[in-house]
C-alpha positions as CSV (number, residue, x, y, z in Angstrom):
1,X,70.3,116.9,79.3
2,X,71.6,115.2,82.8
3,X,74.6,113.3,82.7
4,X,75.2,109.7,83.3
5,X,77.2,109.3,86.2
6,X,79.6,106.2,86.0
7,X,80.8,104.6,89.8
8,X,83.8,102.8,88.7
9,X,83.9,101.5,91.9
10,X,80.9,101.0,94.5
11,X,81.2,99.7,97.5
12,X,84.4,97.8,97.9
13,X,85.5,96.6,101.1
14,X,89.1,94.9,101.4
15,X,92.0,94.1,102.9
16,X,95.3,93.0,102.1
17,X,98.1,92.1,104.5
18,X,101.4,92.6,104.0
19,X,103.4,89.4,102.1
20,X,100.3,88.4,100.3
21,X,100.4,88.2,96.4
22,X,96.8,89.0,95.2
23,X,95.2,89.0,91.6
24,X,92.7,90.9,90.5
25,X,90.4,89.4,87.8
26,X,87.1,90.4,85.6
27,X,86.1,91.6,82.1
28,X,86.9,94.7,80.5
29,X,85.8,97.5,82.2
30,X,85.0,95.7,85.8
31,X,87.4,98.5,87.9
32,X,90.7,96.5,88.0
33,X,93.0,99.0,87.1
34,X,90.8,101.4,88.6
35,X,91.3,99.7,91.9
36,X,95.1,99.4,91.6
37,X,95.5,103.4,90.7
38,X,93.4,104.1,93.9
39,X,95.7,101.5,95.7
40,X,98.4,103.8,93.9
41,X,97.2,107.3,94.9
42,X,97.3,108.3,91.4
43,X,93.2,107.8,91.3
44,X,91.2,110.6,93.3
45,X,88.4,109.0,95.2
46,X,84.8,110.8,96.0
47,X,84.1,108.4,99.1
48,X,85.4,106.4,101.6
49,X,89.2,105.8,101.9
50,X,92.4,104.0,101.1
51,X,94.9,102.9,103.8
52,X,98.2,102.0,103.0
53,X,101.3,100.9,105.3
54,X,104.7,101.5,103.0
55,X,104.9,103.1,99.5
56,X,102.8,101.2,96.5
57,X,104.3,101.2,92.6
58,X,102.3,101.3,90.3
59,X,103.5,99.4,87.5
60,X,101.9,99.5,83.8
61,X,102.5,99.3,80.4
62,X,101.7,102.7,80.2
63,X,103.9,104.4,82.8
64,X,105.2,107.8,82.9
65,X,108.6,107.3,80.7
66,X,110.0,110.7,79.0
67,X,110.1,109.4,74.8
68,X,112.1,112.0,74.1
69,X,115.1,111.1,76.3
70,X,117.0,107.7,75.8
71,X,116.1,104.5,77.6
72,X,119.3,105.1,79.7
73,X,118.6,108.4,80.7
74,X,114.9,107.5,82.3
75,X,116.2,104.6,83.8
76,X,118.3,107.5,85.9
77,X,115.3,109.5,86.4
78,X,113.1,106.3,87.4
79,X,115.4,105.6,89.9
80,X,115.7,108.5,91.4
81,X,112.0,109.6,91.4
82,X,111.5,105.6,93.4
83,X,114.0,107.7,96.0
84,X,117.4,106.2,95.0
85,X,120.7,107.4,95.2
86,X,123.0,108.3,92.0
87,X,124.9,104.8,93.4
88,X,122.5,102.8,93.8
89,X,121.5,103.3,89.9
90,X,124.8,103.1,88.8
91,X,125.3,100.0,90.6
92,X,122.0,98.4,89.3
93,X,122.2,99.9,85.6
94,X,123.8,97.0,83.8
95,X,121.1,94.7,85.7
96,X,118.3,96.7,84.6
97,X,119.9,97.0,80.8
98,X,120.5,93.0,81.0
99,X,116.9,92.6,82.1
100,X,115.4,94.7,79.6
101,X,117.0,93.2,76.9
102,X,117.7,96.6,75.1
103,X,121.3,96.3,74.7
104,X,122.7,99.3,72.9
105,X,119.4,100.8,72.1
106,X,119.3,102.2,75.9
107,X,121.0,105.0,74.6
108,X,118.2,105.4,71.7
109,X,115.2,108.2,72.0
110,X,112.4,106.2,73.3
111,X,110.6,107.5,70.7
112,X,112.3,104.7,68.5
113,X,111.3,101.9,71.0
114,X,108.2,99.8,69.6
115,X,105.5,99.1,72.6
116,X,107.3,95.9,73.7
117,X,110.8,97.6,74.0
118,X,109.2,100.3,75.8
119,X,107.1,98.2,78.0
120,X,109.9,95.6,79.3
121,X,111.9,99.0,80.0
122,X,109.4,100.4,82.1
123,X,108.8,96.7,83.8
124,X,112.7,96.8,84.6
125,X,112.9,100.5,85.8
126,X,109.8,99.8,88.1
127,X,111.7,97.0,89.6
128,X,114.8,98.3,90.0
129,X,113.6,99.0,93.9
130,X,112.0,96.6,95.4
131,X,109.0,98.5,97.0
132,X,106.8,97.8,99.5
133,X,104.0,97.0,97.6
134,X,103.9,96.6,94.3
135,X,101.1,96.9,91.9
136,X,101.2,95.3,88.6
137,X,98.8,96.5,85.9
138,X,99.0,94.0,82.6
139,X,102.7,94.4,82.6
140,X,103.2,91.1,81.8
141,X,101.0,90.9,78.8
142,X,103.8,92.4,76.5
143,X,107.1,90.8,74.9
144,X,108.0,87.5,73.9
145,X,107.7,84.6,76.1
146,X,111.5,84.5,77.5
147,X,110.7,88.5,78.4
148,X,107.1,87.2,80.3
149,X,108.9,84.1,82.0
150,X,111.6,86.6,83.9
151,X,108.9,88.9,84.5
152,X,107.0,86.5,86.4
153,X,110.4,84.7,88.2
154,X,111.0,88.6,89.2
155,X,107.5,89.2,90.9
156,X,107.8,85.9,92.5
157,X,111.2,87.1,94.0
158,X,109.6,90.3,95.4
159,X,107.2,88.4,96.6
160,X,109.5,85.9,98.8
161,X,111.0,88.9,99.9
162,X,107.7,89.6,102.2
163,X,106.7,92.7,99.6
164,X,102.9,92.6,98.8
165,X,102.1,92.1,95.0
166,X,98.7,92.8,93.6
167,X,98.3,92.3,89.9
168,X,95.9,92.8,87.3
169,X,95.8,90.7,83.9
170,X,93.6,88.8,81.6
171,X,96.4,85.6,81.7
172,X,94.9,83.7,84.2
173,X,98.3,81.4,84.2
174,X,100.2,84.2,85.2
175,X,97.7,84.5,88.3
176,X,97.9,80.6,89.3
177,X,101.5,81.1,89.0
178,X,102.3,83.7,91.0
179,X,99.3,84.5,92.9
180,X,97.9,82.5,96.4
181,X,94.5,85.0,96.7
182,X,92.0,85.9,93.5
183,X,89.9,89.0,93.7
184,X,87.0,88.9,90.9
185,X,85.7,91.9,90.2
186,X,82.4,92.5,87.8
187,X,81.1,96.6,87.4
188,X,82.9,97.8,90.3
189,X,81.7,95.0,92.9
190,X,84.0,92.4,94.2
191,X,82.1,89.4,93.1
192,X,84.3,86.5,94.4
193,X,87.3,86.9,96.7
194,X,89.5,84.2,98.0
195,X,92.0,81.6,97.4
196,X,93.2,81.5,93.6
197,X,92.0,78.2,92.2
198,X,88.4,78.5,93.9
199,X,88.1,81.7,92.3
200,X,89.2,80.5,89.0
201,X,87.0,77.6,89.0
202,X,83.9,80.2,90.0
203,X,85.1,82.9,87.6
204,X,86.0,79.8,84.7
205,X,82.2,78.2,85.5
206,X,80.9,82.1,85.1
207,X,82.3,82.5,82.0
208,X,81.2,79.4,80.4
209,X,77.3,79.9,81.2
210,X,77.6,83.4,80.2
211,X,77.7,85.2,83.2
């Protein structure tokens, strides 16, 4: 019986310069987050290469947070894993508890967190640094509408701070919002890449005659 072999992604050819704040569009199973964890270096590649100039975060809903400790406890280790000094997290703790919106349950197992709790931690840990590049991966598409209106005013502010953002979500909103460039990607081929609101209007028009 010979296997199916499955290219995630085939043939993309990109670049993105430094400052730029780019969103990465496309149904289910198109290669976005694929893309971002090759940006990331957490995604092996079989061909061709990626180039990056600075570190890239990786930020998801799903990130590597211990459940067993308490929230406060992997905001310590987030921190110091981004290269952070014991300081530096002190001195941004209460920030990143205020963000959060935890309050007294930082010092909770994460085990008891429900998804949203858990995901705005991870959102504020992740951001505690403001890397390089940053590569968001349907952060946003958790917590209440207060949590996804400072998550957005956040990116924006890493953004004016001349960081590269590249971010993946189904909320095209969030895209217009913060983004100035659309990648539209479709079974692993970049199908439409330029400014945001002429990709919009293509990927909109695509949608609507079933495409």
């Amino acid at each position: 019986r010979r296997a199916t072999v499955i290219h995630a992604l085939n043939g993309i050819n990109l670049e993105i310069n430094s400052g730029e704040s780019v969103g990465v569009i496309g149904p289910n199973g198109s290669g976005k987050s694929t893309l971002l964890r090759c940006m990331a270096g957490v995604q092996p590649i079989n061909a061709g290469q990626v180039l990056i100039r600075g570190e890239a975060q990786l930020l998801a809903v799903n990130a590597a947070l211990d459940p067993m400790l308490s929230g406060r406890r992997n905001v310590v280790l987030g921190g110091l894993a981004m290269g952070m000094s014991r300081s530096e997290i002190d001195a941004r703790f209460n920030e990143v508890v205020e963000f959060s919106g935890l309050g007294d349950a930082i010092d909770r197992p994460m085990r008891t967190y429900s998804s949203g709790m858990y995901a705005r931690l991870s959102f504020s840990i992740a951001t505690m640094k403001e890397p390089p590049i940053l590569l968001v991966d349907e952060a946003l598409a958790v917590g209440d509408r207060e949590f996804r209106r400072k998550s957005l005013a956040r990116i924006r502010e890493i953004r004016a701070n001349a960081n590269t953002v590249v971010m993946v979500t189904h909320n095209l909103n969030e895209i217009r919002a913060t983004c100035n460039r659309t990648i539209w990607l479709d079974r692993g081929v970049i199908v439409h890449d330029g400014d945001t609101e002429t990709v919009l209007a293509a990927y909109d028009d695509g949608n609507a005659v079933g495409t």
